[in-house]
MDTraj code that builds the backbone (N, CA, C; nanometers):
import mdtraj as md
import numpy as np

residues = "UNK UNK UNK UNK UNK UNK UNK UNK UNK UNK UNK UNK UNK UNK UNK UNK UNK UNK UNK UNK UNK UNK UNK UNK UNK UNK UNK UNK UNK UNK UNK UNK UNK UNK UNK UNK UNK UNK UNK UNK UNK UNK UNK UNK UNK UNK UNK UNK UNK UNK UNK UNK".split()
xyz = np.array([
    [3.3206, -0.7233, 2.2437],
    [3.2084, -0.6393, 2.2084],
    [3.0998, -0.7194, 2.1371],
    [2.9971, -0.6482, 2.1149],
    [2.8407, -0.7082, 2.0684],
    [2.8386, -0.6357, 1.9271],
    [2.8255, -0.7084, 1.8474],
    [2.7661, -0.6577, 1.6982],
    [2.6735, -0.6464, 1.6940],
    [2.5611, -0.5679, 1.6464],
    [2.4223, -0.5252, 1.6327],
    [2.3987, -0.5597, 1.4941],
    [2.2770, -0.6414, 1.5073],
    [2.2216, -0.6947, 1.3941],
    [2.1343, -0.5744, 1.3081],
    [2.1446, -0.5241, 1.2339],
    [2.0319, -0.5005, 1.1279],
    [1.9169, -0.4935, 1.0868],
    [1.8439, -0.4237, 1.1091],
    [1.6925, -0.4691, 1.0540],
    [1.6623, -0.4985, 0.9056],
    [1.6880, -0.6173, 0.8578],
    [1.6264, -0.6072, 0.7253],
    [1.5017, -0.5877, 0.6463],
    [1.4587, -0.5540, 0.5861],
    [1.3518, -0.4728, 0.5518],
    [1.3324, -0.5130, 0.4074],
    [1.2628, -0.6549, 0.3666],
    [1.2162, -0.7121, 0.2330],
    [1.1025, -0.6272, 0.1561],
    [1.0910, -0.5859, 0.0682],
    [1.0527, -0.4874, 0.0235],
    [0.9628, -0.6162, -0.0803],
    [0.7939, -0.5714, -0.0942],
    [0.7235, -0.6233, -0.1850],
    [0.7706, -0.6430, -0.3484],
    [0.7525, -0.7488, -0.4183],
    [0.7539, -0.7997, -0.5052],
    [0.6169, -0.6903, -0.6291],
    [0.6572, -0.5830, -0.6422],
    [0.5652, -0.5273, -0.7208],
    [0.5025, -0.5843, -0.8983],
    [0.5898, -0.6872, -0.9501],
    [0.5268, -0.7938, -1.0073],
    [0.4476, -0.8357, -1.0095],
    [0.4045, -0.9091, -0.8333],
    [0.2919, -0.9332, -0.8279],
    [0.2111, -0.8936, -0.8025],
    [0.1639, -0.7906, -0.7953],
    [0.0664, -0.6806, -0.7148],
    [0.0028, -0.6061, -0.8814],
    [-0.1122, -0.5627, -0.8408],
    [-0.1570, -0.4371, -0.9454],
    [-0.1696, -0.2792, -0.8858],
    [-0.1669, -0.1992, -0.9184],
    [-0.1503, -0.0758, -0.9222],
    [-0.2897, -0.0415, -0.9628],
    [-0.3501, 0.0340, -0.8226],
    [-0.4503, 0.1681, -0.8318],
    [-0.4248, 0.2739, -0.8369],
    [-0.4484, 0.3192, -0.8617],
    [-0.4267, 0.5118, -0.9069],
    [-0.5580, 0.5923, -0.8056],
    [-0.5298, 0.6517, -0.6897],
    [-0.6142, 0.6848, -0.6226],
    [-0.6851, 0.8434, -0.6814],
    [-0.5366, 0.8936, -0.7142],
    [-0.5364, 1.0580, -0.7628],
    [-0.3689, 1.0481, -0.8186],
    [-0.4035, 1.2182, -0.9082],
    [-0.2763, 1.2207, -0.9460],
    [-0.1014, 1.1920, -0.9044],
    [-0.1086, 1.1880, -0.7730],
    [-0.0471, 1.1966, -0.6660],
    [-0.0036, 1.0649, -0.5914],
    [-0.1406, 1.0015, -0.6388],
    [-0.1366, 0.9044, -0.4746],
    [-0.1437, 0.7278, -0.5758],
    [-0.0868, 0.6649, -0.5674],
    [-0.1046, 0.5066, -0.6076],
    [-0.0504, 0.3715, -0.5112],
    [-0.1360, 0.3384, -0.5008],
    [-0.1529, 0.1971, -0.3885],
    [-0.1096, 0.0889, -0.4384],
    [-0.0440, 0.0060, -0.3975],
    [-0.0737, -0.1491, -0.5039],
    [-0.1350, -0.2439, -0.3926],
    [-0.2043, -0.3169, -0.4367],
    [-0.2817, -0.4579, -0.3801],
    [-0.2766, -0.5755, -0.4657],
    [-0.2597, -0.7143, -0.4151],
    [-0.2537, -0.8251, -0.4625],
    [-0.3292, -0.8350, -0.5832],
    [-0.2777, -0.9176, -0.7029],
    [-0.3538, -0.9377, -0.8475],
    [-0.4911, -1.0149, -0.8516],
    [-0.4823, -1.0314, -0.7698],
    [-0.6369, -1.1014, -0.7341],
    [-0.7436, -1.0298, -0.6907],
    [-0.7181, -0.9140, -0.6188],
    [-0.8143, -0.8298, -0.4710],
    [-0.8944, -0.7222, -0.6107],
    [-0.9895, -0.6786, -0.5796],
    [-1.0984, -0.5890, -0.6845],
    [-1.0584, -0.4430, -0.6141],
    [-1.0232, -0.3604, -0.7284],
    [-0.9582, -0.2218, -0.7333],
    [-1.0694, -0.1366, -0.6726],
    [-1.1775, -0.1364, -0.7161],
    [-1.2798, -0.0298, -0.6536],
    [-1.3105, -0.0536, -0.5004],
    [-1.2799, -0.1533, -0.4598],
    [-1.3082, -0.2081, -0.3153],
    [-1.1830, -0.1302, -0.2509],
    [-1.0656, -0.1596, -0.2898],
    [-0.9592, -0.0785, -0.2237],
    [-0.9328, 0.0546, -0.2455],
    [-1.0014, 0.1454, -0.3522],
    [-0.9930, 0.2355, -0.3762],
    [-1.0829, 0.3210, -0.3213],
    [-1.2273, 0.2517, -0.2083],
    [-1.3126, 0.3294, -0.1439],
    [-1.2541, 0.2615, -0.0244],
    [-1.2347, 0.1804, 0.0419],
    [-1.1246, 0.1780, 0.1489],
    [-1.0860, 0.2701, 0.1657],
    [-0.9336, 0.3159, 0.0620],
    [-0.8368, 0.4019, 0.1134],
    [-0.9203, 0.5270, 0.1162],
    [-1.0192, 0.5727, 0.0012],
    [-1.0673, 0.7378, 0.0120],
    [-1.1636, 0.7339, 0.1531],
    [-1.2127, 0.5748, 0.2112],
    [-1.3204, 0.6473, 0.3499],
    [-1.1785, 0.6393, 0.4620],
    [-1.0667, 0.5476, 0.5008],
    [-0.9627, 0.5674, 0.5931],
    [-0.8826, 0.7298, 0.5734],
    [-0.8940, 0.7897, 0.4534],
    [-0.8337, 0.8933, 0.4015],
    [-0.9459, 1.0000, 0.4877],
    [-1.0839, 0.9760, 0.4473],
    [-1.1675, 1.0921, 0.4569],
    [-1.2145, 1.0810, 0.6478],
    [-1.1833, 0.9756, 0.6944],
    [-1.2013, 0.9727, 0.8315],
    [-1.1694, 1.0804, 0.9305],
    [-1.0612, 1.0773, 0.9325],
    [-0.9527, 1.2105, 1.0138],
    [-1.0004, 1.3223, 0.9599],
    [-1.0794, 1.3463, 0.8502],
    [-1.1221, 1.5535, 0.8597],
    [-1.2465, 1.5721, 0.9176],
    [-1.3172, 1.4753, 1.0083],
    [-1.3936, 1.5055, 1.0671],
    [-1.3916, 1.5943, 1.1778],
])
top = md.Topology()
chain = top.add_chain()
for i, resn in enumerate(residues, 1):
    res = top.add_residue(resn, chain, resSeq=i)
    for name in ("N", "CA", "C"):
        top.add_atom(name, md.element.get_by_symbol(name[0]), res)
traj = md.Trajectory(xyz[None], top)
């Protein structure tokens, strides 16, 4: 018989990352380097796209 491998699934290092707070609800993390307001109108125009 054949053994089936696994998908392993490495999960981010949240250490290195910072934490946006989009809404009460909702928080993103992006690299410690990347500028929070840039990713935080990102996610609200990819967010606000689809209720058109």
């Amino acid at each position: 018989m054949h053994d089936k491998k696994g998908n392993v699934i490495k999960s981010p290092d949240l250490t290195k990352m910072q934490a946006v707070v989009i809404d009460t609800r909702t928080t993103i993390y992006i690299p410690a380097d990347a500028d929070a307001e840039e990713a935080r109108s990102r996610y609200l125009a990819r967010k606000n796209e689809g209720k058109k």
